[in-house]
TIBAFI-705574 format. One record per residue (C-alpha): residue number from 0; residue in three letters; x, y, z. Coordinates in Angstrom, 2 decimals. Layout:
BEGIN
NUM;ala;X;Y;Z;
...
//
This chain:
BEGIN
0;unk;0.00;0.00;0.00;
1;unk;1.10;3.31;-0.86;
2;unk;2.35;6.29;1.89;
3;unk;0.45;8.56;-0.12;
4;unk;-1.98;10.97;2.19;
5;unk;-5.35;9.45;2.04;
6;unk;-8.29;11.67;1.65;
7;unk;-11.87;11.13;3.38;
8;unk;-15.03;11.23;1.20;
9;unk;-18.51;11.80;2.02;
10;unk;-21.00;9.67;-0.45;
11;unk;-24.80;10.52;-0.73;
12;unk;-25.69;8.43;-4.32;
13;unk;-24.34;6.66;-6.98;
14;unk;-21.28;5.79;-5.23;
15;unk;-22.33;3.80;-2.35;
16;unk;-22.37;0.54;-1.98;
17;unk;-24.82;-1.19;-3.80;
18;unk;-25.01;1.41;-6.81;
19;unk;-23.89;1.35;-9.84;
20;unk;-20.77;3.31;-9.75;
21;unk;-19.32;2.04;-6.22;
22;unk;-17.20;-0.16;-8.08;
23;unk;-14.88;2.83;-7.99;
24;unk;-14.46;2.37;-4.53;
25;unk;-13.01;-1.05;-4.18;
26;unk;-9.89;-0.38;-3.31;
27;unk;-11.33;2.46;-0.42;
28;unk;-11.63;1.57;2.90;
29;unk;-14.95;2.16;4.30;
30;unk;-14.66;4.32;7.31;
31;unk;-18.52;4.56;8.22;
32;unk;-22.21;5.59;8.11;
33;unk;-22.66;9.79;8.38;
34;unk;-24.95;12.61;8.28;
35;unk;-24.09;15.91;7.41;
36;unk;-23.95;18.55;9.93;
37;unk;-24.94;21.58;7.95;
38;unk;-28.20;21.35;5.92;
39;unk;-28.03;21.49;2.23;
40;unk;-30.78;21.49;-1.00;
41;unk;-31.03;17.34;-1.95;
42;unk;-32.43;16.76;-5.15;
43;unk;-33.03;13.98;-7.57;
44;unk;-33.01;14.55;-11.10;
45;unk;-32.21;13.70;-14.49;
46;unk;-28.45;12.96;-15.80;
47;unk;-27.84;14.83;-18.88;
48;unk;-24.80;13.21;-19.04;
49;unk;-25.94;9.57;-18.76;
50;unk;-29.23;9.29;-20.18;
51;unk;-29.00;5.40;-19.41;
52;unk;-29.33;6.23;-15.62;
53;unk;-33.31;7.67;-14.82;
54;unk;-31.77;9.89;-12.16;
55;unk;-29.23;11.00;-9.86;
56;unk;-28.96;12.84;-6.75;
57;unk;-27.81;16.66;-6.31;
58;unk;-26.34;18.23;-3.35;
59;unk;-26.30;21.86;-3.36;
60;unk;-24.99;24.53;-0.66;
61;unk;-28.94;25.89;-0.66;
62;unk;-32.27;24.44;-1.44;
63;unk;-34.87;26.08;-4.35;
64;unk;-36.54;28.95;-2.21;
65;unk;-39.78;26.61;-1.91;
66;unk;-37.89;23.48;-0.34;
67;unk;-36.35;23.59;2.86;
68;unk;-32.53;22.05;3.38;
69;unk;-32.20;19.32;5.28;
70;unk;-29.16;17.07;6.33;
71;unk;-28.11;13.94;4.04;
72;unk;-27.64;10.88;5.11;
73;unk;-24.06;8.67;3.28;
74;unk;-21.02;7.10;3.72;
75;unk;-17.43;8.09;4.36;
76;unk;-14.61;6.51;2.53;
77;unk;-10.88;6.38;2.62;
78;unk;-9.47;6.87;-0.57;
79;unk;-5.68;7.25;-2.23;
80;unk;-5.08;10.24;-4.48;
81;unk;-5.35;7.80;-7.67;
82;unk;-9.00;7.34;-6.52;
83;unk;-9.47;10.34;-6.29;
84;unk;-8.47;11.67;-9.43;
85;unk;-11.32;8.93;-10.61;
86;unk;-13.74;10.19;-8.60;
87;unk;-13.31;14.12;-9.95;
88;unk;-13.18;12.66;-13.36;
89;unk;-16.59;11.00;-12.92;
90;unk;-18.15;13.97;-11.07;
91;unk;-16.98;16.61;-13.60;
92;unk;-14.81;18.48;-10.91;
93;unk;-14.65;21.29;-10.96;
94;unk;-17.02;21.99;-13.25;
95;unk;-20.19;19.85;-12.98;
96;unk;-19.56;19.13;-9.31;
97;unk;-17.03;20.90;-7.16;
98;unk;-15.25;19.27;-4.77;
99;unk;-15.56;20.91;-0.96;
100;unk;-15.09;20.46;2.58;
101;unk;-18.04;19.46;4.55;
102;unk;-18.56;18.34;8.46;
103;unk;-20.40;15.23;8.74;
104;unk;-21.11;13.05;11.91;
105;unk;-20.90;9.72;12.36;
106;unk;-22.33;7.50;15.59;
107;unk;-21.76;9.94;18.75;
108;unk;-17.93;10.77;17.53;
109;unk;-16.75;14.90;17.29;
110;unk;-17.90;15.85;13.57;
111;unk;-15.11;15.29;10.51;
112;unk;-14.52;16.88;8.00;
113;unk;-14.14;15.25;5.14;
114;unk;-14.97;16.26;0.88;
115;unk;-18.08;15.77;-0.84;
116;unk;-18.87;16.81;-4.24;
117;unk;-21.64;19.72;-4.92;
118;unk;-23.44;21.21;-8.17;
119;unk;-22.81;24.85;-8.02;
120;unk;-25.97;27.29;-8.83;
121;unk;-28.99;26.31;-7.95;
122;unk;-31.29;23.37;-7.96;
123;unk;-33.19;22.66;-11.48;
124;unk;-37.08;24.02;-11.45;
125;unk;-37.78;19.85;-12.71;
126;unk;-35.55;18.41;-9.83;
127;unk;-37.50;16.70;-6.93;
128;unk;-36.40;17.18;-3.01;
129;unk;-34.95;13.65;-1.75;
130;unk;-37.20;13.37;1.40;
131;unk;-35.82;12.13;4.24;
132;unk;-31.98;12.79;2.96;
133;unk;-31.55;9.66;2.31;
134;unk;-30.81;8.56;-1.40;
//
């Protein structure tokens, strides 16, 4: 195994275990379950990108005026820089997603921070609030 620093990722979709792109994540170590402490705008919606997949979730820094934020519910991963680089390459980064620091909790431990990946702007008119958080 590699000394390279290891970053911490917050997941919320796609990439947790039992989607379709976790396969990325193989070679992360899985650190936990976690919430987010600050609330954010959850949305599921269509992937231009990826017409194949029905829909995706969206975390943005603020909710559509009508919707109120709410924490999200994912997982935290360990992951080496080369994963990384995957994971920005699948999320667009910087430009489709951006890539930012977040605090999340997990069980009763101190809140990490670790990255997640958020749309900038705001949420589409067509995109749907993900109730509960949880994707």
């Amino acid at each position: 195994m590699s000394d390279a620093p290891r970053e911490r990722v917050f997941v919320y979709g796609t990439l947790k275990r039992g989607f379709c792109n976790h396969a990325l994540l193989d070679e992360a170590k899985f650190i936990g379950e976690a919430t987010t402490v600050e609330r954010f705008g959850f949305y599921l919606g269509a992937d231009d990108y990826a017409p194949e997949v029905e829909e995706i979730p969206y975390l943005y820094r603020q909710p559509k005026a009508a919707d109120e934020a709410m924490t999200v519910h994912g997982e935290v991963w360990e992951i080496s820089p080369a994963t990384l680089r995957q994971l920005d390459q699948l999320e667009g980064h910087p430009d489709w997603y951006q890539r930012e620091n977040i605090q999340v909790q997990m069980n009763s431990e101190a809140p990490v921070e670790v990255q997640a990946y958020l749309r900038p702007g705001s949420p589409s008119d067509a995109y749907r609030p993900i109730e509960g958080g949880c994707f």
